[in-house]
C-alpha positions as CSV (number, residue, x, y, z in Angstrom):
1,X,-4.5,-30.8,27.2
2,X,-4.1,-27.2,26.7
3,X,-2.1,-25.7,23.4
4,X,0.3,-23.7,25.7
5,X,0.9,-26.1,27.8
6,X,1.6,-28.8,24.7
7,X,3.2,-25.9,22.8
8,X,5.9,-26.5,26.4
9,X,6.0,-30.0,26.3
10,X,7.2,-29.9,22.4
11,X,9.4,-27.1,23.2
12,X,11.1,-28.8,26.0
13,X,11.3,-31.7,23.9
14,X,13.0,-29.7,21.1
15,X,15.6,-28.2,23.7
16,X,16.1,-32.2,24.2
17,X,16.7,-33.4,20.5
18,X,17.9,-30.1,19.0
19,X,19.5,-27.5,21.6
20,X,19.0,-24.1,21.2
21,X,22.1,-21.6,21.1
22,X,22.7,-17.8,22.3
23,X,21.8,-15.6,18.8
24,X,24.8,-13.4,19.4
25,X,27.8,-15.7,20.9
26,X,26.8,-19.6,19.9
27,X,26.8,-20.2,23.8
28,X,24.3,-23.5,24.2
29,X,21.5,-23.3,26.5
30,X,19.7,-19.4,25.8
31,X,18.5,-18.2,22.5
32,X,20.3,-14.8,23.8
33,X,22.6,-15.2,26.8
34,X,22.8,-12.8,29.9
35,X,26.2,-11.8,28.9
36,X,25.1,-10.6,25.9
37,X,22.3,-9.0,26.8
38,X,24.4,-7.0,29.0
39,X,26.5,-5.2,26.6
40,X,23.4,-3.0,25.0
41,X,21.7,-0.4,26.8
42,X,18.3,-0.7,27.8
43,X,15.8,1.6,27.3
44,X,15.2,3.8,24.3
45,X,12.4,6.6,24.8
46,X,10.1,9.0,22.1
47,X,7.4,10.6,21.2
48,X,4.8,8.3,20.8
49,X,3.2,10.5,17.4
50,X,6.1,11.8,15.2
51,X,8.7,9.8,17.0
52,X,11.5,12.2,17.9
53,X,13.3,10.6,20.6
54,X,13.6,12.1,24.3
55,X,14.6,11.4,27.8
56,X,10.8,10.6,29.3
57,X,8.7,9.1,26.2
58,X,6.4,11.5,26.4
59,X,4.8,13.3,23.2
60,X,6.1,16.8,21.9
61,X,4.1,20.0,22.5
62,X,3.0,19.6,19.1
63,X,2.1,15.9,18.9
64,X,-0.3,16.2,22.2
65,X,-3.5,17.0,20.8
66,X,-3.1,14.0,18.6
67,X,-1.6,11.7,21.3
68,X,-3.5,8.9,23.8
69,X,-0.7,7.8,24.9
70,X,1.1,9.5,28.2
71,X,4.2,8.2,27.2
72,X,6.5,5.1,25.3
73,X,9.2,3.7,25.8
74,X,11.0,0.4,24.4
75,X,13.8,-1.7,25.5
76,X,15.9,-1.8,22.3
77,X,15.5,0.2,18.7
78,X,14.1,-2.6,16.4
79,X,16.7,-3.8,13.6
80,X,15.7,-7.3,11.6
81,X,19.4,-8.3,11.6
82,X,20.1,-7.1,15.1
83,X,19.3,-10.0,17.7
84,X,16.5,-8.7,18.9
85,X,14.9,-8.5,16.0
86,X,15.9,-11.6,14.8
87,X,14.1,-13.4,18.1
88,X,11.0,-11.1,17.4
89,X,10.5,-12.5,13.9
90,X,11.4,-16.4,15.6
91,X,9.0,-15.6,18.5
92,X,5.9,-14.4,16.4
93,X,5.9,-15.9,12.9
94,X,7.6,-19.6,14.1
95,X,5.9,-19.7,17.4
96,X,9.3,-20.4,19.1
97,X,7.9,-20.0,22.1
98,X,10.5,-20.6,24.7
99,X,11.6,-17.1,23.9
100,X,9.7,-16.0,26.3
101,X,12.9,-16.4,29.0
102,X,14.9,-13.4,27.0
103,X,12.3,-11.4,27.3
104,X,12.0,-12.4,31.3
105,X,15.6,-11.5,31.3
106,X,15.4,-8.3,29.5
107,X,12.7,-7.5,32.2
108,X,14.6,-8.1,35.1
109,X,17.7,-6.0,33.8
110,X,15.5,-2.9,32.9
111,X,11.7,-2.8,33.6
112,X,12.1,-1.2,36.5
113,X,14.4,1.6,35.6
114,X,12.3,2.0,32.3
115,X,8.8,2.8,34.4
116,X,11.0,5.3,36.5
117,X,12.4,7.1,33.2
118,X,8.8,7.1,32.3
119,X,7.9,9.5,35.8
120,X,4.5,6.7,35.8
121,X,4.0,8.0,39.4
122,X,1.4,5.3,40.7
123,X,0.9,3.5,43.9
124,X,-1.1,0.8,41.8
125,X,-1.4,0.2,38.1
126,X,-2.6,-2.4,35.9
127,X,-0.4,-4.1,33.1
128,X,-2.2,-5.1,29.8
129,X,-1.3,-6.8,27.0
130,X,-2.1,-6.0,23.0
131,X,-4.9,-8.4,23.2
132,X,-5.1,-10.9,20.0
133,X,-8.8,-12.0,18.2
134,X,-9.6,-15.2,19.4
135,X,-9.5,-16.6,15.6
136,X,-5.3,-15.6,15.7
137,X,-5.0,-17.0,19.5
138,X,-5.9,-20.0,18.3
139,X,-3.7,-20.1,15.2
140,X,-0.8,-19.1,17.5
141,X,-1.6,-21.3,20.3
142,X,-0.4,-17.8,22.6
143,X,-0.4,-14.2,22.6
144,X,3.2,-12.9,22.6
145,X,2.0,-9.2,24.0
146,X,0.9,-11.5,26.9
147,X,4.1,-13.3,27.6
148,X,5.6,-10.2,27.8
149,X,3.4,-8.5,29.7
150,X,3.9,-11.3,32.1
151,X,7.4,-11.1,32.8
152,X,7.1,-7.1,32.9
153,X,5.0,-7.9,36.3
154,X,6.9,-10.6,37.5
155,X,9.9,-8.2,37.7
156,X,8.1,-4.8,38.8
157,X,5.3,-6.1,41.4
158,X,7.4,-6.5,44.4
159,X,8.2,-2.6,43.8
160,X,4.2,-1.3,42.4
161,X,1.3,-2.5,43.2
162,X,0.4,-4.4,40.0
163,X,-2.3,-6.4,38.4
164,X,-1.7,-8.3,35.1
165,X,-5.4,-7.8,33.1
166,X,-5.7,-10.2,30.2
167,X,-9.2,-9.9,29.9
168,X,-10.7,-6.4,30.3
169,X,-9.5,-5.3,27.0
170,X,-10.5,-7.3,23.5
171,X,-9.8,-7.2,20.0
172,X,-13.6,-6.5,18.6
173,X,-12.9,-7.4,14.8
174,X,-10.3,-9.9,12.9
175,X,-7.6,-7.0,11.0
176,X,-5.6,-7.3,8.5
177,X,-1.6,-7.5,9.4
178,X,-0.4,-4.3,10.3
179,X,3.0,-5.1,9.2
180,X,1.8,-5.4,5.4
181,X,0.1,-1.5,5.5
182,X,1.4,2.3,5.5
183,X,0.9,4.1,8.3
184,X,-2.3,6.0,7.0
185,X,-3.8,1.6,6.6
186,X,-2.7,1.0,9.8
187,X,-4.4,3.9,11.5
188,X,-7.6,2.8,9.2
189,X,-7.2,-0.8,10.0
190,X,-7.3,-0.2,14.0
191,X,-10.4,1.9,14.1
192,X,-12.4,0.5,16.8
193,X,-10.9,-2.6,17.3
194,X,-11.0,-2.7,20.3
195,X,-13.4,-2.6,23.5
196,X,-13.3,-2.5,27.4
197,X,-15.4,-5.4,28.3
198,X,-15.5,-4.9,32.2
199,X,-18.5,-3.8,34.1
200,X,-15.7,-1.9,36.2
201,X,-13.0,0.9,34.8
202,X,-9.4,0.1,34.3
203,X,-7.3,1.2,37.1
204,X,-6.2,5.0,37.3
205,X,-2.5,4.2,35.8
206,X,-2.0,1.1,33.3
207,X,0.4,0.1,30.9
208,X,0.2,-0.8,27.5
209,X,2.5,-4.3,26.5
210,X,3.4,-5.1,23.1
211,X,6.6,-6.5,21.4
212,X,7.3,-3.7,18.4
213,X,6.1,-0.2,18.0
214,X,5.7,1.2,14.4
215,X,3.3,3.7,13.6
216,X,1.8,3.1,17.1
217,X,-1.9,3.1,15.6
218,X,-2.5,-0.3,17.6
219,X,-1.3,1.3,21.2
220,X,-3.1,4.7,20.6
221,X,-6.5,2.9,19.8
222,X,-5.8,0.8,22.8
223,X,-5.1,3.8,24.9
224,X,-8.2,5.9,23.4
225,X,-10.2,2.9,24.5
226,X,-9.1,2.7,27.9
227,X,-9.6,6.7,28.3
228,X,-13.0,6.2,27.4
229,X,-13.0,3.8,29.9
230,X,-12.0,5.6,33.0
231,X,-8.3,5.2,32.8
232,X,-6.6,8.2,33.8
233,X,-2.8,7.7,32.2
234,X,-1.8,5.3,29.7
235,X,1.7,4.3,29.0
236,X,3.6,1.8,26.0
237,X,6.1,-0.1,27.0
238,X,7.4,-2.8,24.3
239,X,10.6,-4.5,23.2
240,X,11.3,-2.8,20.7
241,X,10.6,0.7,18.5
242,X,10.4,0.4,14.8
């Protein structure tokens, strides 16, 4: 039997024996309920280098010799006491994975007009997830960028022509926790971490998954990577911004 899919069964089984409620109101049956979710506003948009936030994501005149990335956005400013980043820190350190439904219904509210605010002008485009080594996968059981990245698609491929890519893009080398380094570490600690692995480019347009966005040294390798590739536009999109 496969971990994610016995990762489910316990989860289901936990819903069963101890039932989960909304993070915000106490309502049983959603770790963050619709209603809730409802009364913040989606989308939050910056310059991918010195952060300075902005209507399109896109980087500053200044920042754009430094920058990979075409633009970021996020769908919430990251706060450790805020619910959202409460359910981050549940999601990726207690491997509650049944989270995955808030972020499915933070999708559908706002992917879509996210990617517009964005101007990613593409007729098809690829979505791919921070890819995890294969040593943390297995610790984990799944990768959350993934999860995500899935529900991004589920919501925006009736509209784009979209392909999810969980494979064209690895994690080279094991790194140290980026959440336990400065900025300068964390720039060190991604340097060629990653490779395209295909025999065939990335699509043209493709966006970038991941749950927060801190220094952004992880996405801007990623993007570098990709660009070297044969991808033409790059683009972040994650749940929250640090």
């Amino acid at each position: 039997m496969g971990k994610i899919k016995m990762i489910s069964i316990i989860n289901y089984l936990k819903d069963c024996l101890f039932p989960i409620f909304c993070i915000e109101c106490k309502v049983e049956g959603e770790w963050w309920c619709k209603k809730c979710i409802k009364k913040n506003e989606l989308g939050v948009f910056y310059c991918p280098v010195c952060h300075l936030k902005n209507t399109n994501g896109k980087a500053c005149q200044k920042c754009q010799s430094s920058c990979y990335l075409n633009g970021v956005a996020a769908f919430f400013d990251y706060d450790e006491h805020a619910p959202v980043g409460q359910l981050i820190k549940k999601f990726k350190y207690n491997f509650a994975y049944d989270i995955s439904r808030v972020w499915q219904t933070l999708s559908d509210e706002a992917s879509l007009k996210i990617i517009d605010q964005l101007q990613i002008n593409a007729c098809e485009l690829s979505i791919v997830p921070i890819p995890l080594h294969i040593r943390r996968y297995r610790e984990r059981g799944f990768n959350q960028s993934e999860l995500i990245a899935d529900a991004i698609n589920e919501q925006i491929k009736n509209k784009i022509t979209t392909s999810l890519d969980t494979v064209g893009l690895c994690r080279s080398k094991i790194t140290k926790q980026q959440a336990k380094l400065n900025r300068k570490e964390r720039m060190e600690n991604m340097k060629d971490a990653f490779i395209w692995t295909k025999n065939i480019p990335p699509t043209r347009v493709v966006i970038l998954v991941d749950d927060v966005y801190t220094s952004g040294s992880t996405m801007q390798e990623c993007a570098r990577v990709l660009k070297k590739a044969g991808a033409q536009k790059v683009y972040g999109l994650v749940i929250a911004r640090d």
